[in-house]
C-alpha positions in Angstrom: 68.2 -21.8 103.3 68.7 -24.1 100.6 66.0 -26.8 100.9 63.9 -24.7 103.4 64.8 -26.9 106.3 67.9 -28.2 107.3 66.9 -31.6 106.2 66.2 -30.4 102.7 62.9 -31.0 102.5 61.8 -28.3 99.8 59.0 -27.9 102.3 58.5 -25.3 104.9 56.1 -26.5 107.4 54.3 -22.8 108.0 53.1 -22.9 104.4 50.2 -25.0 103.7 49.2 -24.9 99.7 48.6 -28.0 98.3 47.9 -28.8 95.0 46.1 -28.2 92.6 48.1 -25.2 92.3 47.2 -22.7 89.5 49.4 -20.1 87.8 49.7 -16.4 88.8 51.3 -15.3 86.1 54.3 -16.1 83.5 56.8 -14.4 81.8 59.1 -15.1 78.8 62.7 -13.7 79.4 64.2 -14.6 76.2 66.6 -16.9 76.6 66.9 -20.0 78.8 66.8 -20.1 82.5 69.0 -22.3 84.2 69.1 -21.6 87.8 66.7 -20.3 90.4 65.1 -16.7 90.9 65.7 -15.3 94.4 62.8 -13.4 96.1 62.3 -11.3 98.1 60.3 -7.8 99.5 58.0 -8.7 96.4 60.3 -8.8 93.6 62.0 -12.0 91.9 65.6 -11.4 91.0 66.9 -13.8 88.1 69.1 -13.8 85.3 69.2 -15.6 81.8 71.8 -17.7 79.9 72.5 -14.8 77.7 73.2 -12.4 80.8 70.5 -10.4 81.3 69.5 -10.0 84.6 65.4 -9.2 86.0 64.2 -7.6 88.8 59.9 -9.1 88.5 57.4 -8.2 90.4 55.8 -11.2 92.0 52.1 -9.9 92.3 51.9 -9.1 88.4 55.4 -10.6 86.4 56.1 -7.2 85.4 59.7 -6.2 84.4 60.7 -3.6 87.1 64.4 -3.5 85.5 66.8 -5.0 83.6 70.7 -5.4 83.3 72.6 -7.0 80.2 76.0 -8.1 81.5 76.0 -10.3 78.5 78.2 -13.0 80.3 76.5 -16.4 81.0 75.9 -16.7 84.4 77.2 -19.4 86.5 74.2 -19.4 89.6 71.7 -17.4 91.3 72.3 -14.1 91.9 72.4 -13.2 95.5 70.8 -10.8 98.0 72.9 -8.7 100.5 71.3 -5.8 101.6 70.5 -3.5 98.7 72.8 -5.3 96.8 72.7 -7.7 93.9 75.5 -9.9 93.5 76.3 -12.3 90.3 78.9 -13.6 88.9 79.9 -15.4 85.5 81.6 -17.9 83.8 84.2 -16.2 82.9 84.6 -15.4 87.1 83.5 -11.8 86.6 81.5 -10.7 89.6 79.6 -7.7 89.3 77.7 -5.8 92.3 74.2 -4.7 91.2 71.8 -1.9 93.3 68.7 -4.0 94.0 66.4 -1.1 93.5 67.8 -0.2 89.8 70.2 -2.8 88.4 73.0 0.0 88.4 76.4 -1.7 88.2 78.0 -0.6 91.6 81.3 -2.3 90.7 82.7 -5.3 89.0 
């Protein structure tokens, strides 16, 4: 849910880290990231201005796939099932296998 609560709150009140947070890792995806990863099972989906999209592992930041679609993307990809879905700004939507990046269809 977008906010975490349906106030918006950008807190979730069964988490309870405070700052001073410290970083777990970081990762360069060379190009500029506009919008949100989504998480979840472990891995961080997200997707660059260029196109590209990541799967990253959230214990260690490493690169478990990658797809250019070499389309600027116009928002976070979403989740459904094993899916990946994104679409562009050119209104291309493309259907992605979460466990590979495979383009199912688009």
């Amino acid at each position: 849910m977008y906010g975490a609560t349906p106030e918006r709150a950008q807190t979730h009140p069964s988490i309870r880290i405070r700052p001073p947070f410290k970083v777990a890792w970081s990762r360069g995806l060379g190009s500029l990231i506009e919008f949100p990863a989504v998480v979840s099972e472990g891995v961080a989906y997200i997707a660059n201005y260029r196109g590209t999209v990541y799967a990253l592992s959230m214990r260690n930041g490493n690169v478990a796939w990658r797809r250019p679609l070499r389309q600027k993307m116009a928002a976070s990809v979403a989740i459904h099932g094993d899916k990946l879905v994104v679409h562009t700004m050119r209104g291309r939507v493309w259907v992605l296998r979460r466990s590979n990046g495979k383009v199912l269809w688009s």
